[in-house]
PAFI-194966 format. One record per residue: y, x, z of N, C-alpha, C in turn. Coordinates in steps of 0.2 Angstrom, whole numbers, padded with zeros to 4 digits. Example, Ala and Ser with C-alpha at 12.3 -4.5 7.8 and 13.67 -1.06 7.14 Angstrom:
<nodes>
- npy, npx, npz, capy, capx, capz, cpy, cpx, cpz
- -0028, 0066, 0039, -0022, 0062, 0039, -0016, 0066, 0039 .
- -0011, 0064, 0035, -0005, 0068, 0036, 0000, 0064, 0039 .
</nodes>
This chain:
<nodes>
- npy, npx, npz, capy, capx, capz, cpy, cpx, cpz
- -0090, 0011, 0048, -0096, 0012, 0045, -0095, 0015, 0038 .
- -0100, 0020, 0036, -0098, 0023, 0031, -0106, 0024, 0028 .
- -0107, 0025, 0021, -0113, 0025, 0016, -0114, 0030, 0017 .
- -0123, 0034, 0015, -0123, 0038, 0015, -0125, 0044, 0011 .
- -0124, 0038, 0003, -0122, 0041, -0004, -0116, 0039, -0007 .
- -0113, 0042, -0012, -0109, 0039, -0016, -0106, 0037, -0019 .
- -0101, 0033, -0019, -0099, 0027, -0023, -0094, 0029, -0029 .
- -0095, 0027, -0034, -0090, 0025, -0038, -0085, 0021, -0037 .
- -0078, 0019, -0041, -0076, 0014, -0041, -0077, 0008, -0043 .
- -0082, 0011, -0049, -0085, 0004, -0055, -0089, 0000, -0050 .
- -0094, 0003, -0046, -0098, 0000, -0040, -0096, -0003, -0034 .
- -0088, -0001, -0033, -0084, -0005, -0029, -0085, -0010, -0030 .
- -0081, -0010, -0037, -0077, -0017, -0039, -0083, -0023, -0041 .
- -0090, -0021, -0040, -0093, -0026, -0042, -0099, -0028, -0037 .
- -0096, -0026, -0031, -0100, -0026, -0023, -0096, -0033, -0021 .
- -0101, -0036, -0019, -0098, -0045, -0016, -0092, -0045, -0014 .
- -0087, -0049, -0014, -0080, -0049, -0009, -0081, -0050, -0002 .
- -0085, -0053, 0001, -0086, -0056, 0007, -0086, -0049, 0010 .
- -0083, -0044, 0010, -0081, -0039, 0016, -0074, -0035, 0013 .
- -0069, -0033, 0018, -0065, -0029, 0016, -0066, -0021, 0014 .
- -0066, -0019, 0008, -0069, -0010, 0008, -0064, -0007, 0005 .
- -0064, -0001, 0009, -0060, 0006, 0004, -0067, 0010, 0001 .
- -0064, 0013, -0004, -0068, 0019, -0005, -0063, 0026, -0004 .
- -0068, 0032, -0001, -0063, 0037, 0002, -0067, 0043, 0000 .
- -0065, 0047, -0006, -0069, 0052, -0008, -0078, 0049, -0010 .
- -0079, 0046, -0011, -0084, 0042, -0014, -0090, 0039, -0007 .
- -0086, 0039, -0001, -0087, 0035, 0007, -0087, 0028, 0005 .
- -0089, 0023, 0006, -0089, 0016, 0008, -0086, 0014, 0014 .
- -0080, 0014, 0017, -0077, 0009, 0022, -0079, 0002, 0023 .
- -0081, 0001, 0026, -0080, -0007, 0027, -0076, -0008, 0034 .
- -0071, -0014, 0032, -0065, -0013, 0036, -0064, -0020, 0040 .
- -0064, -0022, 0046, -0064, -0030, 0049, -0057, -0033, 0044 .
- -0056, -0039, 0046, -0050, -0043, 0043, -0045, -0042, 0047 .
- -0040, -0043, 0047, -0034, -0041, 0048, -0032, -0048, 0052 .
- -0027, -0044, 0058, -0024, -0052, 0063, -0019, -0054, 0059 .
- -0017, -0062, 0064, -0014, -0065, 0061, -0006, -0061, 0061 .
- -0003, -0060, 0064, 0004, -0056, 0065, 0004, -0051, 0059 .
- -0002, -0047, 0058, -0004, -0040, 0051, -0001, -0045, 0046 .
- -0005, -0051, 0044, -0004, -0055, 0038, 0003, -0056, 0036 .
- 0004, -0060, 0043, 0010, -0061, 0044, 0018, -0055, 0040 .
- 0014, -0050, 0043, 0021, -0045, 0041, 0018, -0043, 0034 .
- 0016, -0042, 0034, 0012, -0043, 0023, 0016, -0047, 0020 .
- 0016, -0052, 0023, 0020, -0059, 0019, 0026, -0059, 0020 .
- 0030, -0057, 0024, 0038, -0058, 0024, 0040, -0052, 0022 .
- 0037, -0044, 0021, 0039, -0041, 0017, 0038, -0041, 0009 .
- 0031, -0045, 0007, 0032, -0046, 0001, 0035, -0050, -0005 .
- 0036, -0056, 0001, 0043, -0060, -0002, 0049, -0057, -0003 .
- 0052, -0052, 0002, 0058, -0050, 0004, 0057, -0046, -0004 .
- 0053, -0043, -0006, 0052, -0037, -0009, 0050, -0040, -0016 .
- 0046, -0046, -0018, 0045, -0049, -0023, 0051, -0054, -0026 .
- 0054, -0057, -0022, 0061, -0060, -0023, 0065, -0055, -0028 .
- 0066, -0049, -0024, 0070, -0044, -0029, 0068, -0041, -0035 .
- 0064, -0041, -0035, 0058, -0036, -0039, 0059, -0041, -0047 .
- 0057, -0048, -0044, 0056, -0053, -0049, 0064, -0055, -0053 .
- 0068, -0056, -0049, 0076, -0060, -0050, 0078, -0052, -0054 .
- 0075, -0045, -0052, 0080, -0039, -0059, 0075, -0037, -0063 .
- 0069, -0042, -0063, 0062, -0036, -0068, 0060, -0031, -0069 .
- 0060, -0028, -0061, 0058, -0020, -0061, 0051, -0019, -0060 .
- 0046, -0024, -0062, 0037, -0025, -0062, 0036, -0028, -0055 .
- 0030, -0025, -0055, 0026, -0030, -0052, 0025, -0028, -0043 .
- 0023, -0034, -0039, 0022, -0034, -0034, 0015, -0034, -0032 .
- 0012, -0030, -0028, 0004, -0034, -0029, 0003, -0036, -0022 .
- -0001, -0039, -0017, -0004, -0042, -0013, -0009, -0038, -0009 .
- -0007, -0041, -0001, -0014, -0036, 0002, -0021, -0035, -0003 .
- -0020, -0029, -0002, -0029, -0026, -0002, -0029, -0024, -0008 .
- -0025, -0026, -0014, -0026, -0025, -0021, -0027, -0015, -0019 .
- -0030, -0015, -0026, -0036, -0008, -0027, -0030, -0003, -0030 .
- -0029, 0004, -0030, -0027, 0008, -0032, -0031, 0015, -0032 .
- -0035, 0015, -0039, -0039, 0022, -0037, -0035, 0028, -0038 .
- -0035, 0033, -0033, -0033, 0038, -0032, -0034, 0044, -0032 .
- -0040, 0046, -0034, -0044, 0051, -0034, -0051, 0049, -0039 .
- -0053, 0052, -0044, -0060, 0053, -0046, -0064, 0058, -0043 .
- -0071, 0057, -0044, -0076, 0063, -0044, -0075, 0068, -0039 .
- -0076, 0065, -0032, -0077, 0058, -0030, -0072, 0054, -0028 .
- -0073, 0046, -0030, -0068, 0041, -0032, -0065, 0040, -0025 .
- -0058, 0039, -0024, -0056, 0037, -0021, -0051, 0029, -0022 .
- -0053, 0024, -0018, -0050, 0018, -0020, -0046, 0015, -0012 .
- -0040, 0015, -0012, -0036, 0013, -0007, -0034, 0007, -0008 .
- -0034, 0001, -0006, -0030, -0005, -0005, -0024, -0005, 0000 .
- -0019, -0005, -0003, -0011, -0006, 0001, -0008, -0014, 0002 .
- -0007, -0013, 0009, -0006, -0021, 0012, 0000, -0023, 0006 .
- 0006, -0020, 0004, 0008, -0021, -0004, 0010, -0015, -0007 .
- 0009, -0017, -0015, 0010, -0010, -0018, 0017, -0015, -0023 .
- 0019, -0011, -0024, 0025, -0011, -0033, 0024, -0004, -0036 .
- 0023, -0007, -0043, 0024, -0005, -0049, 0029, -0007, -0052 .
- 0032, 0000, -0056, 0040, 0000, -0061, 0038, -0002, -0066 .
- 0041, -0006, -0068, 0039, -0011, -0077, 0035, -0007, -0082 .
- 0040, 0000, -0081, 0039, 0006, -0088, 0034, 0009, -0088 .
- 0029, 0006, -0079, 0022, 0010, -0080, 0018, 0004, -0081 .
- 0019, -0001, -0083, 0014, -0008, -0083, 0011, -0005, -0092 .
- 0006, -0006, -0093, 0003, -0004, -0100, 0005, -0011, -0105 .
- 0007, -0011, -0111, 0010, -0013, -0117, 0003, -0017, -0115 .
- -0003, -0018, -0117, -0008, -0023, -0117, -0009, -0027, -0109 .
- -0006, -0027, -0106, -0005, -0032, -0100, -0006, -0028, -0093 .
- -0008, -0030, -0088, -0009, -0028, -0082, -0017, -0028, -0083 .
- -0020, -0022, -0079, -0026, -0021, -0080, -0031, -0027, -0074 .
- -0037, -0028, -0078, -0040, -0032, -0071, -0044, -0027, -0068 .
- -0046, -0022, -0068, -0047, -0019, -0063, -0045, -0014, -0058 .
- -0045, -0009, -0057, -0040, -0006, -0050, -0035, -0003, -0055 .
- -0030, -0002, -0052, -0024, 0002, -0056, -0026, 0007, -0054 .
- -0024, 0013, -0060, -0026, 0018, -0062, -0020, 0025, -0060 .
- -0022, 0026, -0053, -0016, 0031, -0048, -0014, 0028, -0044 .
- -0007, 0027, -0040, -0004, 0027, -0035, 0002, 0023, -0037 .
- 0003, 0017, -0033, 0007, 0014, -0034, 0013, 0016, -0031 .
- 0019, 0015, -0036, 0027, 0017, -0035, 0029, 0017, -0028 .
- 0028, 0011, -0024, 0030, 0010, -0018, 0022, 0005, -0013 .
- 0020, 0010, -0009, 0014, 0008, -0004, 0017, 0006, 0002 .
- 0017, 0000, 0005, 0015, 0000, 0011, 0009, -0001, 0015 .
- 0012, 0001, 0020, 0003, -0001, 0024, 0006, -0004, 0033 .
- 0004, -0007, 0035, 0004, -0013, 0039, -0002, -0009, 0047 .
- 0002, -0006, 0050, -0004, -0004, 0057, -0006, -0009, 0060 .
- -0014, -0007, 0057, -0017, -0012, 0063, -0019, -0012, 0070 .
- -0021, -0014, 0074, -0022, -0013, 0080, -0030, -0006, 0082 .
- -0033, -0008, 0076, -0037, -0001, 0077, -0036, 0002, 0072 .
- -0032, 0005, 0068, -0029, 0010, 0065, -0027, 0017, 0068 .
- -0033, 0023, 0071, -0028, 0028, 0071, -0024, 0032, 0070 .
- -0018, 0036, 0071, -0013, 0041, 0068, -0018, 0044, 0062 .
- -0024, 0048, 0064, -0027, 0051, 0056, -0028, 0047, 0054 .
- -0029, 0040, 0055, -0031, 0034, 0048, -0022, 0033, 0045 .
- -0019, 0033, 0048, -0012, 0031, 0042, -0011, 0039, 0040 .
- -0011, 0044, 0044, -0011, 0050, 0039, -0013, 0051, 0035 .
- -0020, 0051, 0034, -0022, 0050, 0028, -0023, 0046, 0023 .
- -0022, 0039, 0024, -0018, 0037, 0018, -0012, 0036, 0014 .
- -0008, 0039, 0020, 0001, 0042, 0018, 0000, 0049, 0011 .
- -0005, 0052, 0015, -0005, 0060, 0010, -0009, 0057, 0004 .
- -0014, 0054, 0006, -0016, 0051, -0003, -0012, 0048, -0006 .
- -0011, 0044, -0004, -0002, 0041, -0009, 0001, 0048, -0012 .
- 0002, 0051, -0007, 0008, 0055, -0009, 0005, 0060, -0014 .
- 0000, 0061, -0012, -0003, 0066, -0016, -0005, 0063, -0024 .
- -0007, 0057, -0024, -0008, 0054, -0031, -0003, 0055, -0035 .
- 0004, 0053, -0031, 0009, 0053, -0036, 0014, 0046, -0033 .
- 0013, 0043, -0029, 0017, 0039, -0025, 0024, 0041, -0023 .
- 0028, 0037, -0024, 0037, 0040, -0025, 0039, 0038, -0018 .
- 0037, 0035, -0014, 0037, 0032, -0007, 0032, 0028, -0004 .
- 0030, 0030, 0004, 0025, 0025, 0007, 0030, 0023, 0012 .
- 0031, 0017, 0015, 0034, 0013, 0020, 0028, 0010, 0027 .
- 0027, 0014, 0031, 0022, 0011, 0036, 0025, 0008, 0041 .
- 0023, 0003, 0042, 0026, -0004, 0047, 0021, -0003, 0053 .
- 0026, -0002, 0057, 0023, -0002, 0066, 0023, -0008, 0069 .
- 0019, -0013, 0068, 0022, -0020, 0072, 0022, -0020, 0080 .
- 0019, -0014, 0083, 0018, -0014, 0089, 0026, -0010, 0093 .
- 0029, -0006, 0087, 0035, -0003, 0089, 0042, -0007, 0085 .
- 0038, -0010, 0081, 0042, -0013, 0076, 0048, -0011, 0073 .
- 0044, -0005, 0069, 0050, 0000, 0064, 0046, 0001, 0058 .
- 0049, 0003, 0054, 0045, 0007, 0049, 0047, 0014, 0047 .
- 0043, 0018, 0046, 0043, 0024, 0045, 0041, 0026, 0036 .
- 0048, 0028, 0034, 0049, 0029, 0026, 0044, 0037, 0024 .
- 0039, 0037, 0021, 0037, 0045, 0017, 0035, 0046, 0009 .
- 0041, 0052, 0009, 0042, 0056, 0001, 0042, 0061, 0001 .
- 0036, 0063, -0004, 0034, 0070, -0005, 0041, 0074, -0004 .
- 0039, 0083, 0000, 0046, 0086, 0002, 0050, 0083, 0006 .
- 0048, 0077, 0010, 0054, 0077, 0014, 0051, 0075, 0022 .
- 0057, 0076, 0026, 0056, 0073, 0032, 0053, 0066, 0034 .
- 0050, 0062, 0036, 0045, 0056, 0037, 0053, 0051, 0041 .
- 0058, 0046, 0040, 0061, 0043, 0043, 0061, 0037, 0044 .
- 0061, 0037, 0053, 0057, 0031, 0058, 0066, 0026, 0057 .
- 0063, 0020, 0054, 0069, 0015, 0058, 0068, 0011, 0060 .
- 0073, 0007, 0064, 0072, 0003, 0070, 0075, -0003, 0068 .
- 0072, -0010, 0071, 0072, -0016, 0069, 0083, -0017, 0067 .
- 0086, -0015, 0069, 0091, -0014, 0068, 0096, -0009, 0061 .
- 0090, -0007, 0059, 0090, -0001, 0052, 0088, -0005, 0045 .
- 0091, -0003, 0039, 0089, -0005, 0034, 0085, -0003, 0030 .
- 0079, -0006, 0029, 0076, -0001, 0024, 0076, -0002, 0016 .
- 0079, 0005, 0012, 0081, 0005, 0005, 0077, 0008, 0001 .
- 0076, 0003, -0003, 0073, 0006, -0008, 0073, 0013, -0013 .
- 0080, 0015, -0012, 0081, 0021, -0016, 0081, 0021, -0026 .
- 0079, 0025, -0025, 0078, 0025, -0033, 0070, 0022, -0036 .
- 0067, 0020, -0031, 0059, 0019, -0030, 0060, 0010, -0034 .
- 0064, 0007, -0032, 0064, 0000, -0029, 0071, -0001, -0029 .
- 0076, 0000, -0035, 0085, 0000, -0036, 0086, -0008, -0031 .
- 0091, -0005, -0029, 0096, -0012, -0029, 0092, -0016, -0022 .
- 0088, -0013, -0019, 0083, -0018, -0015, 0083, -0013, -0006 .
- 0084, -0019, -0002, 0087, -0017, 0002, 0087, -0021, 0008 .
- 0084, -0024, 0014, 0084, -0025, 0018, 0081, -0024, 0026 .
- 0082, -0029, 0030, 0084, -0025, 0038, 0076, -0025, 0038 .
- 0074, -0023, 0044, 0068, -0019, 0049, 0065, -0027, 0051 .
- 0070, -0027, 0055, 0069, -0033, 0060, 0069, -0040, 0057 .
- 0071, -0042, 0050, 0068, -0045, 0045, 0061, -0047, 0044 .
- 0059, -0042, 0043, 0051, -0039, 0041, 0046, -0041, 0046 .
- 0048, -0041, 0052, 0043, -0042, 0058, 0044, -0048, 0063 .
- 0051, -0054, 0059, 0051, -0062, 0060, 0046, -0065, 0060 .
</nodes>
């Protein structure tokens, strides 16, 4: 379902929570809630990824859904089942309370059972286009994840493969099949 004006972000953020929404080029989404297994692979990546993140100080983890606007005029506002920010991008006056401003360092997105190919494409290319240094898209129905960075080939691994954070996410580093326990 989509609105048949335009949205702001500032208008997102102050629309009731009681639905899950993207904004997409100033589109209103409203998106059902996510199954229990989605959650589930949310949660064991983000511990997996938050453990480390927090134990070397490399910033922040954030939690399904959190906001990442990614486009102005007209706004686009994506929620990534988890995103990480690099300390050096966190602003000197704290973490912002309302959407962060751009694309987070490293995006995942978690497929859901009515999730299209063009619905993850197009929020792979938004990321990537914002400015995103990697997206990681977790197939729990193939159970792999598929790594994408601007200029490069998109690489699919398999529950037996490790997924590395590179220079995105230093030092961080673990298996596929982890991820989807």
């Amino acid at each position: 379902m989509t609105t048949t004006h335009l949205v702001t972000a500032d208008e997102l953020l102050n629309l009731p929570s009681d639905q899950r929404r993207e904004l997409v080029r100033g589109e209103l989404r409203i998106m059902a809630p996510s199954g229990f297994d989605h959650g589930a692979i949310i949660h064991n990546f983000q511990m997996l990824l938050g453990r480390h993140v927090l134990e070397h100080k490399l910033g922040v983890v954030v939690g399904a859904e959190t906001g990442f606007r990614l486009a102005r005029d007209p706004d686009t506002v994506r929620g990534a089942d988890v995103g990480f920010v690099k300390s050096e991008r966190i602003p000197s006056s704290g973490r912002p309370t309302s959407y962060w401003e751009g694309a987070p360092d490293l995006a995942v997105e978690v497929i859901s059972p009515g999730d299209t190919v063009e619905d993850v494409e197009e929020k792979v290319d938004e990321y990537l286009v914002a400015g995103c240094a990697m997206v990681l898209v977790l197939n729990p129905r193939r159970r792999t994840g598929t790594v994408h960075r601007s200029g490069r080939n998109p690489v699919v691994l398999r529950e037996q493969d490790s997924f590395d954070g590179e220079d995105v996410v230093p030092g961080f580093r673990c298996r596929v099949g982890d991820i989807f326990a």
